[in-house]
N, C-alpha and C positions, 0 to 999 in steps of 0.2 A: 377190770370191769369198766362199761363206760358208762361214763359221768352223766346226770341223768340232764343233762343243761348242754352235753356235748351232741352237735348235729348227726343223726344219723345219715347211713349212708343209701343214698336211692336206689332202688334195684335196676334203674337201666337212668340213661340222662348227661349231659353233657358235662367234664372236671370243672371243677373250682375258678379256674388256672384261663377258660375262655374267657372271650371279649366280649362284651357287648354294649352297644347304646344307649344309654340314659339320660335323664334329667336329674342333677343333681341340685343340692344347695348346703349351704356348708353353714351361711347365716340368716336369722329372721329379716324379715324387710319385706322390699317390695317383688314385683314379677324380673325385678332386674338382677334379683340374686339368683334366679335361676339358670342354668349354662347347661352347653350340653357335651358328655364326657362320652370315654368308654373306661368303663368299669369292668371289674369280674361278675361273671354271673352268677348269680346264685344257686345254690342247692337246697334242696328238700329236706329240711327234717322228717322224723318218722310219721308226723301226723300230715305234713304237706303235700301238695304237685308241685310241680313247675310249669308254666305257662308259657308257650311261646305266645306275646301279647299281639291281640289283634288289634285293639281300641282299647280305649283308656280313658273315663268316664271324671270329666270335674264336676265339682260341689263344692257348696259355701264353708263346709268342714277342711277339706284340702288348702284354702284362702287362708283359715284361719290358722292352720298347722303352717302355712309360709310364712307369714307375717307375726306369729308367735302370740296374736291378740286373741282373747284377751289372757293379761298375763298370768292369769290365774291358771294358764295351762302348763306355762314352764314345767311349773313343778314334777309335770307327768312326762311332758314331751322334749325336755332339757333345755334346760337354763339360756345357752346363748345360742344355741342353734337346734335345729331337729335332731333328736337323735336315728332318727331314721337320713339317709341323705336323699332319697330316692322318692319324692311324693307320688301321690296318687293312689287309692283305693278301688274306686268301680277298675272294673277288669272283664274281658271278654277275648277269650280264646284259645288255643288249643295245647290240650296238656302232652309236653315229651317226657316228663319223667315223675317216677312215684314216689313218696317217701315209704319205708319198709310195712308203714300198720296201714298202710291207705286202703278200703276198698270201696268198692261201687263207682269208680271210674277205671278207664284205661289207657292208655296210650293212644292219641289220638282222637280221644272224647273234645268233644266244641263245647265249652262251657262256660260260666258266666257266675261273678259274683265281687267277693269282698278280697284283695291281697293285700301284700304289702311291698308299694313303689312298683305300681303299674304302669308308670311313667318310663318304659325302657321298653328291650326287647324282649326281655324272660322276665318274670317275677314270680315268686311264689306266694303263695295262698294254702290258707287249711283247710283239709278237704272237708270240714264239716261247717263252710263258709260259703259253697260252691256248689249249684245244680248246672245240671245240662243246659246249654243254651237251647230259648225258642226255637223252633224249626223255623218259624215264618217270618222270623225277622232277621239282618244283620249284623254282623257282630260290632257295628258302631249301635244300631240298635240297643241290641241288649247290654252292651256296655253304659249307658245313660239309665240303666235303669237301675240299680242294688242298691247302693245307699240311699238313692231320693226314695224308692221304692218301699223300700222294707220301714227306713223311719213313716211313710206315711200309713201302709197299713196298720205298723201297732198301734202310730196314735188312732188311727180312726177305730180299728176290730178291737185291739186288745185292754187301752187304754181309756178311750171314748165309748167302747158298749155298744156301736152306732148299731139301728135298728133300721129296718125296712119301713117309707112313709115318714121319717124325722124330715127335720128342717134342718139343715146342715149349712153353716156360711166357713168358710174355709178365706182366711188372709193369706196374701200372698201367693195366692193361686195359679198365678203364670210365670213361679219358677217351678226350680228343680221337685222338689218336695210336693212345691202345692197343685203343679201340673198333674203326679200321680192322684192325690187325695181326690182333684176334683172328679176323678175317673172313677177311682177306685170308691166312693162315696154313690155314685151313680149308679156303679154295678152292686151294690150294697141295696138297691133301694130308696135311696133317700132322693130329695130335693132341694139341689146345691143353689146356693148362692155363691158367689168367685169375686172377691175385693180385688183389681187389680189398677195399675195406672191407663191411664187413656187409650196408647197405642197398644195397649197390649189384649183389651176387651172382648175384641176380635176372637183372638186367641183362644182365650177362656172360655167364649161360647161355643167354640170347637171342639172342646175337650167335655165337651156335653152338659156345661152347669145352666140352669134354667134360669135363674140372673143375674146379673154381674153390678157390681158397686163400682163404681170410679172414686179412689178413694182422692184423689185432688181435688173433688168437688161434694164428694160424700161422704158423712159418716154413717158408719151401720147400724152404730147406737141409736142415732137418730131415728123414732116411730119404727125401730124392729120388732119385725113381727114374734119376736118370742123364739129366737133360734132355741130348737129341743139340744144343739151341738154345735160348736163352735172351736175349729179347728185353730188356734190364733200363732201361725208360721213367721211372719213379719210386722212390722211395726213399732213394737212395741206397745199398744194401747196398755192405758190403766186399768187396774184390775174392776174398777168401780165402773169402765166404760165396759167389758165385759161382759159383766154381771147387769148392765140396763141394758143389753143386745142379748139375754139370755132367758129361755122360759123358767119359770118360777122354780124349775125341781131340773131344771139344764145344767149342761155338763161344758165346761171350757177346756180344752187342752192346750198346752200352753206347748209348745213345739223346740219355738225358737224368738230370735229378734235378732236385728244387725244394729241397732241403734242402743246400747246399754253400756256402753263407755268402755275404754281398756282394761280396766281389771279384772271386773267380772262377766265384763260380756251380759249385764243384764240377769244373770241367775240369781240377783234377791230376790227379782219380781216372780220366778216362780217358786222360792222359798217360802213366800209372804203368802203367795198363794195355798199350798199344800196345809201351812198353819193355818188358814183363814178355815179351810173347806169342812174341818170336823162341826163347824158352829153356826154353818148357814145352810138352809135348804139346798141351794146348788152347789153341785160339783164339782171345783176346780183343781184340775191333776197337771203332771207334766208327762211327757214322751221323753225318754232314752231309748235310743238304740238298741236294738236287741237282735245282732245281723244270724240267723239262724240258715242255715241251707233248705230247711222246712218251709220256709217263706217264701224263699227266692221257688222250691217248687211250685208252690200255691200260685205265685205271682207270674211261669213261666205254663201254667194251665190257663189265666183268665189274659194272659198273652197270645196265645194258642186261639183262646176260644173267639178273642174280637173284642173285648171286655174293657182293656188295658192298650193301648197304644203309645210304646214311646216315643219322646217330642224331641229330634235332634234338631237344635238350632243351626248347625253346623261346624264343620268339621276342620280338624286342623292333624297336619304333619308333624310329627315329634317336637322338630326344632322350632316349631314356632307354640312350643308349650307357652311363654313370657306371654306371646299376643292372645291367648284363650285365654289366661286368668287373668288380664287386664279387661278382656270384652264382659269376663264373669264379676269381674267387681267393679264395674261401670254399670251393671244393671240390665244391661239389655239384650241379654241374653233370653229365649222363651224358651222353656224345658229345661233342655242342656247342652252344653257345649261338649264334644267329645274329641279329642285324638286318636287318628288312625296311625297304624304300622304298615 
């Protein structure tokens, strides 16, 4: 009988025993731990595909599974190195083989979503991680979109409740995350405000938010109008600065932050929060992840429709993986940085 932890075997797809191109990393650190090998390729478990990778989509999450910070991750993601060797999660491209329970794709389907170690040339993905790719965009395209994607509509639809006509201010707007939110806030309805640095303002009022804060020179706390929603991606502000940028019965989502020190990366401040929120008029929750293939559907119809546009900053070939995650943790990147194959 087989072991219910042993891989199944794919109904059609290339052996074990092939070669292929990857990014690998062996220890936590910087982009210089990164090299690039050939490995075996991967197989499909019963719930998998396998993806011949088209693009391969970074995010501030990928940075942080390199460098091991904060260490409060170890515990999940091992101790002195990844256990995964093969980073990268967004993914975009075409499936050659199935695993035995897979269906509603086929052989040959162009798809787009969440794997594991999109950083090569094949990786595999669960099929219930994974819709069809847009028709009307590229597969670097829709590669920059699942993970910034999907974290920003739960926190906006599922977590934040956003309503049609709210006042919505979204931090950190002209990255990964906050580039969808300001879009995805817009086709919702609402009327965005975009916190972004200087050069990047531009940006933001392309991605359709009706005004932009320069947060070098401003704060939002300061004489806010009462946001009904307040998306808070970067920074870090205090909960108290929040909560005076918030209308009286307002909702804060608390996303993220890069600035909350190595251990915990800053998750008291949304723990303090969650305890806070039973005992005061307003709202304040936090967003997890929740990478469903229902979403990434949702998200590949308001793609379709013009709704949603994703923002490639530009692009880079396998081998020069090291220089996109240095351009990504240097800041100045807008949207996202993707790798093509």
């Amino acid at each position: 009988m087989r072991s219910a932890h042993q891989p199944t075997t794919a109904r059609t797809g290339p052996a074990t025993t092939d070669q292929m191109r990857a990014v690998v990393q062996d220890r936590y650190g910087s982009a210089d731990m990164l090299r690039l090998d050939s490995i075996d390729r991967p197989e499909p478990a019963a719930d998998q595909v396998l993806l011949r990778v088209a693009a391969a989509g970074l995010d501030r999450g990928t940075w942080h599974l390199m460098t091991g910070r904060p260490y409060l991750m170890r515990l999940v993601c091992g101790l002195r190195g990844p256990n995964r060797r093969v980073p990268g999660r967004d993914v975009a491209g075409t499936v050659v083989a199935l695993g035995s329970a897979v269906t509603g794709f086929a052989v040959g389907d162009q798809v787009y979503g969440i794997s594991q170690g999109s950083f090569a040339e094949y990786a595999v993905a669960r099929a219930d991680k994974l819709a069809h790719k847009p028709a009307n965009v590229t597969f670097a395209q829709a590669a920059a979109v699942p993970v910034s994607a999907l974290i920003a509509l739960r926190a906006l639809r599922d977590v934040g409740r956003i309503q049609a006509g709210q006042r919505v201010l979204i931090t950190g707007a002209s990255g990964g995350v906050g580039s969808y939110a300001v879009q995805l806030a817009v086709a919702f309805g609402a009327e965005v405000t975009g916190v972004a640095g200087t050069a990047k303002l531009d940006f933001v009022r392309s991605l359709g938010a009706a005004h932009v804060l320069d947060y070098t020179r401003e704060d939002f706390a300061d004489g806010a109008p009462g946001y009904d929603l307040i998306l808070d991606i970067a920074g870090n502000p205090t909960l108290s600065r929040l909560r005076r940028a918030l209308a009286p019965t307002g909702t804060a989502v608390i996303v993220g932050g890069e600035q909350g020190g190595d251990f915990s990366g800053g998750m008291n401040r949304q723990f303090r929060a969650l305890a806070l929120s039973p005992f005061i008029k307003q709202r304040l929750a936090m967003a997890i992840a929740d990478e469903r293939g229902s979403d990434l559907v949702t998200l590949a119809e308001l793609i379709e429709a013009g709704s949603v546009t994703p923002s490639v900053d530009r692009t880079y070939p396998l081998d020069e993986a090291p220089t996109a995650m240095r351009h990504l943790e240097a800041g100045t990147v807008r949207g996202k940085a993707v790798i093509t194959l």
